[in-house]
C-alpha positions as semicolon CSV with decimal commas, in nm:
position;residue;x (nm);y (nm);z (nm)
1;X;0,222;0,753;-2,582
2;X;-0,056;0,831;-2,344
3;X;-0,049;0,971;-1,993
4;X;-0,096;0,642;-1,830
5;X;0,090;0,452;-2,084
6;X;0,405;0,666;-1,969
7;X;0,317;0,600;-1,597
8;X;0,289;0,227;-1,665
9;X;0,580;0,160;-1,870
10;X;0,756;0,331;-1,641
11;X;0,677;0,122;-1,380
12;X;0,797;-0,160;-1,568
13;X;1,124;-0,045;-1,642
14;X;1,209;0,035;-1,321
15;X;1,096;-0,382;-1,302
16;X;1,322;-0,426;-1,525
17;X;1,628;-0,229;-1,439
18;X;1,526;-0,389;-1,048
19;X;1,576;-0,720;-1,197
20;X;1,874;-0,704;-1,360
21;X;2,051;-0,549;-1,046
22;X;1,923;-0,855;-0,875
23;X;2,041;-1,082;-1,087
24;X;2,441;-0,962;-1,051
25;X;2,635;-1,215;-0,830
26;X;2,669;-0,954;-0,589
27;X;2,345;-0,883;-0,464
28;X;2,328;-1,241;-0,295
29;X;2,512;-1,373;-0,046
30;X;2,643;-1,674;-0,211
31;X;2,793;-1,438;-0,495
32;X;2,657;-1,627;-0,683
33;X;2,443;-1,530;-0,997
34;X;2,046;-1,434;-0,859
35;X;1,752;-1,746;-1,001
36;X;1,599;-1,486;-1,255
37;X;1,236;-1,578;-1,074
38;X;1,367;-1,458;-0,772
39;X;1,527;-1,126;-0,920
40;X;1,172;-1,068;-1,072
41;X;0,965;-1,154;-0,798
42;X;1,172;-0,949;-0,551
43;X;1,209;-0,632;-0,754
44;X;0,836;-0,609;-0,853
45;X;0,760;-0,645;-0,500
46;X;0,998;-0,408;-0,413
47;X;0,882;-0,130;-0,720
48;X;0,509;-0,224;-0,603
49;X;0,594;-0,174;-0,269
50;X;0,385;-0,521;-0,168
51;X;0,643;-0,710;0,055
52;X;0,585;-1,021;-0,093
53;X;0,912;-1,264;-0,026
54;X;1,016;-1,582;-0,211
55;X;1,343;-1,591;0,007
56;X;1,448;-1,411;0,346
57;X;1,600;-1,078;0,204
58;X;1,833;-1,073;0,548
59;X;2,035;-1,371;0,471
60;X;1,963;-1,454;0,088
61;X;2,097;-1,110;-0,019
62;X;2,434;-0,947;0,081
63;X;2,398;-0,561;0,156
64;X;2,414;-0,450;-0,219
65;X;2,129;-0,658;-0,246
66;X;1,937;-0,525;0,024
67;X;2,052;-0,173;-0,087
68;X;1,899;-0,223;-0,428
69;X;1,585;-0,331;-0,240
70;X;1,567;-0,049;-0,023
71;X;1,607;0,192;-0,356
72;X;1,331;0,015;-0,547
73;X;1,099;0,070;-0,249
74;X;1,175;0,445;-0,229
75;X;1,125;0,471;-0,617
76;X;0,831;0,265;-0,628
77;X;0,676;0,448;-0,306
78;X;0,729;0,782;-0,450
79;X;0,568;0,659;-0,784
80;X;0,739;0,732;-1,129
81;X;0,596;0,997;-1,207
82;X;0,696;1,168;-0,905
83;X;1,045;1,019;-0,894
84;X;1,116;1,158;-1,286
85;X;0,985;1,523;-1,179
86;X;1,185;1,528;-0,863
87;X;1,487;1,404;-1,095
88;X;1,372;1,685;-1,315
89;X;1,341;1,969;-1,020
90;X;1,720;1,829;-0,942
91;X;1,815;1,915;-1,304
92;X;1,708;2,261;-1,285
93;X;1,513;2,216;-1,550
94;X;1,102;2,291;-1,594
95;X;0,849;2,049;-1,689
96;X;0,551;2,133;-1,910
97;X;0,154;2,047;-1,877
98;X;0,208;1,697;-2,030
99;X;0,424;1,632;-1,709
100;X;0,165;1,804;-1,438
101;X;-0,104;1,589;-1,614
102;X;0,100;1,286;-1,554
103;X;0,160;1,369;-1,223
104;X;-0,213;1,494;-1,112
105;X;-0,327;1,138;-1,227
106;X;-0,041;0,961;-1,029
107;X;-0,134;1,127;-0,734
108;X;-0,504;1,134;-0,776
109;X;-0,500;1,523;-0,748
110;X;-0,797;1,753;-0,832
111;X;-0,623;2,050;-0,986
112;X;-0,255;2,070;-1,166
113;X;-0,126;2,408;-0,983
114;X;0,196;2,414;-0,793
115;X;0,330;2,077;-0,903
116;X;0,693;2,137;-0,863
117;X;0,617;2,318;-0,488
118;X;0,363;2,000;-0,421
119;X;0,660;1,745;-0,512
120;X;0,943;1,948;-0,291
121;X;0,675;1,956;-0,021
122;X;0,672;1,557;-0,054
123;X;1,023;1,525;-0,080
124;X;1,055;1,719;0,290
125;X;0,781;1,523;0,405
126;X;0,888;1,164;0,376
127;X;1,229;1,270;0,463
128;X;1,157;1,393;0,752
129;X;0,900;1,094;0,838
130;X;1,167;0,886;0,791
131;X;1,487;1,019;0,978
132;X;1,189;1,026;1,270
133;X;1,142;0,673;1,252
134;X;1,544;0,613;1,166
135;X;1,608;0,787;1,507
136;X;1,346;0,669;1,699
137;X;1,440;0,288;1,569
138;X;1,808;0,322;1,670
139;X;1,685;0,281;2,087
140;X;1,560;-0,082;1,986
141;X;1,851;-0,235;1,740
142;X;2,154;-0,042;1,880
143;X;2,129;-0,219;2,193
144;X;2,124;-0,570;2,031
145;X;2,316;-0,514;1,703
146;X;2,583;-0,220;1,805
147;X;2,612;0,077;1,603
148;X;2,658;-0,020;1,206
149;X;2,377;-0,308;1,201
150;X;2,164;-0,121;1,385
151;X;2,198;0,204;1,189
152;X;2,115;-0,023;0,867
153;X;1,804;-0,210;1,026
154;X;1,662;0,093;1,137
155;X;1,682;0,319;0,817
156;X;1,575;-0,045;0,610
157;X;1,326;-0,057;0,808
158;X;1,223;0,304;0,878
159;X;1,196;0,312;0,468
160;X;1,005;0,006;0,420
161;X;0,757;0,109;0,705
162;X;0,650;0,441;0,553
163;X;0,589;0,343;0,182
164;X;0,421;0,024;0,329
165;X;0,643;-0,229;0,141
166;X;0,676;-0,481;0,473
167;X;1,003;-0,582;0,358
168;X;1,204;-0,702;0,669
169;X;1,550;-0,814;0,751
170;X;1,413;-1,039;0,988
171;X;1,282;-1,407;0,879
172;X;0,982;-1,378;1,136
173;X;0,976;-1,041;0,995
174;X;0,880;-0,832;1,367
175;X;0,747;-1,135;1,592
176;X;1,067;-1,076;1,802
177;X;0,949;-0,733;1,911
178;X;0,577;-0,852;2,024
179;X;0,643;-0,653;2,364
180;X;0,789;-0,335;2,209
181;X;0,583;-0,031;2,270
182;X;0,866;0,171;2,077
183;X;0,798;-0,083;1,801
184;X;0,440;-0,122;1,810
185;X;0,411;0,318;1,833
186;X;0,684;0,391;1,510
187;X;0,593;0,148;1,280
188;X;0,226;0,195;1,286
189;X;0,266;0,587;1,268
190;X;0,528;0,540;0,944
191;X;0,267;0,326;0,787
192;X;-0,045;0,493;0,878
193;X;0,085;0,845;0,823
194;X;0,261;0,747;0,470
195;X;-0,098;0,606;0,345
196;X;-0,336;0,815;0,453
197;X;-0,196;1,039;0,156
198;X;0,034;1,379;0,119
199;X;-0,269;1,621;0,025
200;X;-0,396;1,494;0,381
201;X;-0,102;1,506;0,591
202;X;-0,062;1,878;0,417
203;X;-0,366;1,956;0,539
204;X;-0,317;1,853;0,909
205;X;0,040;1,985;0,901
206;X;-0,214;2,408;0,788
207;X;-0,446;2,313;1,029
208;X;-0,178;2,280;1,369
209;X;0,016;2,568;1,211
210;X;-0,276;2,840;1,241
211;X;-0,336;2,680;1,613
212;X;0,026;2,720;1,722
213;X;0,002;3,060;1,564
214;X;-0,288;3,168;1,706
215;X;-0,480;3,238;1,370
216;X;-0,816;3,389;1,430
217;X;-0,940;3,224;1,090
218;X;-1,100;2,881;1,152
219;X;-0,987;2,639;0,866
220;X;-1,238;2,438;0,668
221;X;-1,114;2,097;0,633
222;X;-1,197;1,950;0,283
223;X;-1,386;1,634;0,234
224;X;-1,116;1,427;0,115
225;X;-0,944;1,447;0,459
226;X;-1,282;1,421;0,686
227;X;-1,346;1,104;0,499
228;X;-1,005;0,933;0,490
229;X;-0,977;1,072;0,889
230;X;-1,255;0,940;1,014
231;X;-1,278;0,571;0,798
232;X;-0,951;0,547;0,916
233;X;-0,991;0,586;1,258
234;X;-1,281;0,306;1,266
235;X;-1,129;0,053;1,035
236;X;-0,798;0,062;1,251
237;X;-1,025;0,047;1,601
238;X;-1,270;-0,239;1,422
239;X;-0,976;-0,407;1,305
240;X;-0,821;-0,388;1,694
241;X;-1,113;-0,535;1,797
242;X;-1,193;-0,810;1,558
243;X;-0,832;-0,976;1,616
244;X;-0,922;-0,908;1,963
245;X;-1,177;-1,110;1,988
246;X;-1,141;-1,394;1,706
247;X;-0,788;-1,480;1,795
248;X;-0,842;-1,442;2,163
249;X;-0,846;-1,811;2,182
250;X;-0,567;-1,925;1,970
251;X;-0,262;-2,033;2,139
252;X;-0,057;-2,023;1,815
253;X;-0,127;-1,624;1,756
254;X;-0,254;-1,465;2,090
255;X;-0,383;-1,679;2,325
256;X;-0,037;-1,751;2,454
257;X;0,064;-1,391;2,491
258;X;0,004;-1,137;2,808
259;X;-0,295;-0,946;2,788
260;X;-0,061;-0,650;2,735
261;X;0,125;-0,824;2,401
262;X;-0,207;-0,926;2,268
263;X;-0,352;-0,589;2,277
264;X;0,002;-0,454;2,108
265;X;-0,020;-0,747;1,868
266;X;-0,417;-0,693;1,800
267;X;-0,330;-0,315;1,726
268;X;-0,061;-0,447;1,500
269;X;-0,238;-0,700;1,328
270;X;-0,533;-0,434;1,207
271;X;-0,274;-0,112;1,132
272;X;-0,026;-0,393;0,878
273;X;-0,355;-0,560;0,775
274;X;-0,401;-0,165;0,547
275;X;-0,139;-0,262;0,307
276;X;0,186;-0,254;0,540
277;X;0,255;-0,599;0,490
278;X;0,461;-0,665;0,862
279;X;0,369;-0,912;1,130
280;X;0,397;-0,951;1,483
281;X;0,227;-1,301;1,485
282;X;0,234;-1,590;1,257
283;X;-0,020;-1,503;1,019
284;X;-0,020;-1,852;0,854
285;X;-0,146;-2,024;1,188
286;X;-0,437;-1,715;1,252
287;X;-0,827;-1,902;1,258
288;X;-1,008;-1,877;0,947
289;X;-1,250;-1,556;1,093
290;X;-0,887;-1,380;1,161
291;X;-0,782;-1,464;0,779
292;X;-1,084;-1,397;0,619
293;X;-1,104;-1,040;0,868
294;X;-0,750;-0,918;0,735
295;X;-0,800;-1,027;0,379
296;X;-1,138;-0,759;0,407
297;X;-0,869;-0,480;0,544
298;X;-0,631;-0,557;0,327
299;X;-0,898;-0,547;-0,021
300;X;-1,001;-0,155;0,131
301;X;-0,594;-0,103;0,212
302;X;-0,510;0,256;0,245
303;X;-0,601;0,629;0,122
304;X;-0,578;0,794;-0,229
305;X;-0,201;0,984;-0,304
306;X;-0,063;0,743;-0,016
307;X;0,173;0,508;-0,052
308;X;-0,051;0,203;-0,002
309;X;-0,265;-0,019;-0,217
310;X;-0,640;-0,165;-0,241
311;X;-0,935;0,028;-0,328
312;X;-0,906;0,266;-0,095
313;X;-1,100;0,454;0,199
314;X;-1,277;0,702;-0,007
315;X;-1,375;0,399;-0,249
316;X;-1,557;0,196;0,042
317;X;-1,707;0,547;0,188
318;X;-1,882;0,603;-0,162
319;X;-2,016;0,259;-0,235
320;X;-2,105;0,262;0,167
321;X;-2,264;0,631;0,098
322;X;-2,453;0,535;-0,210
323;X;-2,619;0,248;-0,011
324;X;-2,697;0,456;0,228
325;X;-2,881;0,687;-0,015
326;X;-3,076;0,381;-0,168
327;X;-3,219;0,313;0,154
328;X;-3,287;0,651;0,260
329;X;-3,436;0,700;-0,122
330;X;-3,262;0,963;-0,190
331;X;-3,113;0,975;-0,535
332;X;-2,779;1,185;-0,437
333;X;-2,495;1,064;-0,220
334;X;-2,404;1,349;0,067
335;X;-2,110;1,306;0,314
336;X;-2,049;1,583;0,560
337;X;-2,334;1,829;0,422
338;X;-2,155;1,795;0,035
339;X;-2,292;1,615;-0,273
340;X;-2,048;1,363;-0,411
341;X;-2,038;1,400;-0,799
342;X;-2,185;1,109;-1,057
343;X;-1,831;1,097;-1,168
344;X;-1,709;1,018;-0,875
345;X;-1,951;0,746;-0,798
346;X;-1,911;0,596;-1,117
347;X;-1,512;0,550;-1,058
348;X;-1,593;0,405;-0,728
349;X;-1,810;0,133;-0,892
350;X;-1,526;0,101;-1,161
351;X;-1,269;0,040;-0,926
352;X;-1,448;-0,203;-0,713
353;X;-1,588;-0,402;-0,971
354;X;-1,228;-0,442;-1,171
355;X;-1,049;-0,498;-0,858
356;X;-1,264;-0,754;-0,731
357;X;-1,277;-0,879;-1,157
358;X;-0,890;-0,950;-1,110
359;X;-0,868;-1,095;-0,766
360;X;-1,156;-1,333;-0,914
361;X;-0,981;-1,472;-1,231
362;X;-0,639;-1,433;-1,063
363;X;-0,721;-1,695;-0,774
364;X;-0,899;-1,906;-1,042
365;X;-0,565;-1,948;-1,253
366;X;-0,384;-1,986;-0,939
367;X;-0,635;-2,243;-0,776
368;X;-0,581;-2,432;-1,120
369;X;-0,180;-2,449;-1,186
370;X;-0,149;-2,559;-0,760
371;X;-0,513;-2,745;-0,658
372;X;-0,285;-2,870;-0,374
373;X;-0,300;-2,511;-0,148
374;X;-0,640;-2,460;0,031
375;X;-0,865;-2,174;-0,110
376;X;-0,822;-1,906;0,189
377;X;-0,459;-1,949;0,153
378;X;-0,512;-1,851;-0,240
379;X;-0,752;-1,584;-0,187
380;X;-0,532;-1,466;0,081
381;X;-0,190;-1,415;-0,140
382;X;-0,361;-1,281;-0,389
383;X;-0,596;-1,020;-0,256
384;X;-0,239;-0,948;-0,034
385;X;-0,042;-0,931;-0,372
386;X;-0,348;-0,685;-0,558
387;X;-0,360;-0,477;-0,231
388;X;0,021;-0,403;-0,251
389;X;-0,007;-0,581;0,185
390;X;0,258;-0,881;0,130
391;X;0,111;-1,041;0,466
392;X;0,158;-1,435;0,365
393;X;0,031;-1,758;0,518
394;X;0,351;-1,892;0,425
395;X;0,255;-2,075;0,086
396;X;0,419;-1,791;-0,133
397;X;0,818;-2,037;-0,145
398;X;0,585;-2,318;-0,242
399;X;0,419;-2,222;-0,557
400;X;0,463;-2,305;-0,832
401;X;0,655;-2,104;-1,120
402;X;0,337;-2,014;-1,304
403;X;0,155;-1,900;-0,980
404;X;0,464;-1,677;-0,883
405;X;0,452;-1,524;-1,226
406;X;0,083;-1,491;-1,180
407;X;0,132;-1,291;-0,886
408;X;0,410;-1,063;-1,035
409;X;0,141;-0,950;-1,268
410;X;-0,110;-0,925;-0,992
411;X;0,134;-0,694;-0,770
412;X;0,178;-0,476;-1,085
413;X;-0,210;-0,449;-1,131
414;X;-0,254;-0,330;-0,767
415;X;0,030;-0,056;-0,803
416;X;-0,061;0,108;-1,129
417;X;-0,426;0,140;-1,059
418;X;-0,662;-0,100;-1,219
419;X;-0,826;0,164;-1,449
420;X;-0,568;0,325;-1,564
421;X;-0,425;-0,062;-1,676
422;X;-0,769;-0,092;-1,824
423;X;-0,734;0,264;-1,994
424;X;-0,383;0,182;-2,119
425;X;-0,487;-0,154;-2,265
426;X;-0,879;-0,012;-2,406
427;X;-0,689;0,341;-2,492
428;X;-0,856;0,722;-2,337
429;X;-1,162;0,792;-2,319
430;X;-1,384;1,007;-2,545
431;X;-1,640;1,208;-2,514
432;X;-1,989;1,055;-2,665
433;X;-2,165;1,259;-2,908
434;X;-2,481;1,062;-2,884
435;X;-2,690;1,080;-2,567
436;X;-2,955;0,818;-2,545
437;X;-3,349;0,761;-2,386
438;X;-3,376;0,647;-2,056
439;X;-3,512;0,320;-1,911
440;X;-3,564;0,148;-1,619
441;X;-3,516;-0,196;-1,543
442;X;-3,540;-0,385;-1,247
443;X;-3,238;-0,440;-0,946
444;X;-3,176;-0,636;-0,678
């Protein structure tokens, strides 16, 4: 029982234990006993955090349902790993190296020190993150839903916003709230600030501390958090722009709106398009350049130790970087006056060539078992269901069993990591003894 086996069967039990909560006549409204399909799909979109809906969770299931929801995203945001040792740190008791390996690779950490102060520090964090956006929510459903909906709505869907599940209560998930500033300000800050990663909210969190303070010392920031920072910052403002401008002219998504709602709804459309999975428009009548736009966003998705999905920022700023060196013919990739290690690069490559491996044979199968759905709406649920997004042109309800199974597997894929599947199912790696000659041959 390997490292990654442990985080991957993990994973799948809490799938399992998920499903069979779902499945109890009272998680639906109907009280009735759950379709096992629908238990399954829910809770692995739940555990994966994706967002991806076979039936409106507001009025399909009562509020033990949407309880056991809410619970599976919080698990499956925090990761297993992370969940067990903060179930552990509860216990009072101490967990050994086997456990701070486990949960170094979960959270894509570089060293294994101060575990148990790293996992209270994320504990604090998303609580706090989260009674912010709880409170701050209350001033928009309150009004419209008194006191006890309202409270529920906005902790559901303070949750669901910073792990970047997308699960909503609403069946138009946040259309009805196109004009909210308050809206269109929380959400995006629970979903950008939950996936850009804990090491680099820590990091920002040091660096306004010794300002406030006055500390004399300037602090260095690493490269992990100039990287994520700044390909952050120009994906989200692209990805404003793009919808801008390519769905401009669409009366069904913005060209009926305000100029004011369609810059709110652009904003919107780039920050959910990194893995957050809500929607202020109606995604399934955006123009092909606006689909194929948000299914690149969603593939890149969020940042490393987030609590998003795709490849990730510092993925696309290595394969970007190495290009850059090829061109420059330089044989080292630098960002910000450091060399990226050969290791490094290599995982990049790994990633992005598995990932786009499984989106590949994945929309094959699906294109195959339903030739009836048009092939951006395919490519678009899957790359959604591999990127952990759960945006949805609206096909997912009309799939058929085999493609809805297909994408169970595919959410699961996206959560766990696609190398360490491929390292669970091809076992560790070990070292090679032999080193061979080198050759050329020729690329491109």
């Amino acid at each position: 029982m390997t490292v990654s086996r442990t985080i991957c069967l993990g994973f799948l039990a809490l799938i399992v234990v998920g499903t069979l909560l779902l499945l109890l006549p009272f998680s639906t409204t109907s009280g009735q006993w759950n379709d096992p399909l629908v238990a399954l799909f829910t809770a692995t979109s739940a555990v994966c955090v994706t967002g991806h809906i076979v039936v409106d969770t507001g009025t399909y299931f009562s509020r033990w349902g949407q309880g056991i929801i809410l619970a599976l995203i919080q698990v499956g945001g925090l990761g297993y790993m992370m969940s067990t040792t903060f179930l552990l740190l509860l216990l009072g008791r101490k967990f050994g190296l086997r456990d701070k390996i486990a949960l170094q690779q979960s959270l894509d950490r570089r060293k294994m020190q101060g575990s148990a102060r790293l996992v209270q520090s994320i504990i604090s964090t998303i609580i706090l993150f989260e009674l912010t956006g709880l409170f701050a929510m209350l001033w928009v459903f309150v009004p419209n839903y008194g006191w006890s909906q309202g409270l529920w709505l906005s902790l559901f869907h303070s949750v669901s916003a910073w792990n970047n599940a997308g699960f909503s209560l609403f069946s138009d998930s946040l259309t009805g709230y196109q004009s909210s500033w308050l809206m269109h300000l929380v959400v995006p800050a629970l979903v950008i600030f939950g996936g850009i990663g804990y090491e680099t909210l820590f990091e920002a969190y040091l660096w306004g501390r010794d300002r406030i303070s006055g500390k004399a010392e300037r602090m260095i920031f690493s490269l992990n958090f100039r990287v994520v920072i700044s390909t952050t910052v120009v994906l989200l403002s692209m990805g404003t722009v793009a919808f801008f401008l390519t769905e401009i002219r669409n009366p069904a998504t913005l060209g009926s709106l305000n100029l004011k709602q369609q810059v709110l709804a652009a904003w919107f459309q780039s920050m959910t398009a990194r893995t957050a999975g809500f929607n202020s428009i109606d995604v399934g009548k955006m123009s092909t350049a606006g689909l194929f736009m948000t299914i690149a966003l969603m593939f890149v998705g969020a940042s490393p130790g987030g609590t998003g999905g795709g490849v990730k920022t510092t993925t696309l700023r290595i394969l970007a970087g190495a290009t850059r060196a090829i061109l420059q013919g330089r044989e080292d990739v630098c960002m910000y006056e450091r060399e990226i290690p050969i290791s490094m690069i290599l995982k990049a490559i790994g990633v992005f060539l598995g990932s786009i491996t499984a989106v590949v044979i994945i929309t094959t199968l699906i294109a195959f078992t339903d030739p009836e759905i048009g092939f951006i709406q395919i490519l678009f649920e899957v790359v959604s269901a591999f990127a952990t997004v759960g945006l949805s042109t609206g096909i997912t309800t009309s799939l058929s069993a085999t493609a809805k199974l297909l994408l169970v597997l595919t959410m699961y894929m996206g959560r766990v990591g696609i190398l360490l599947l491929m390292t669970v199912i091809l076992g560790d790696p070990k070292p090679r003894k032999v080193h061979y000659p080198e050759e050329s041959l020729l690329v491109g």
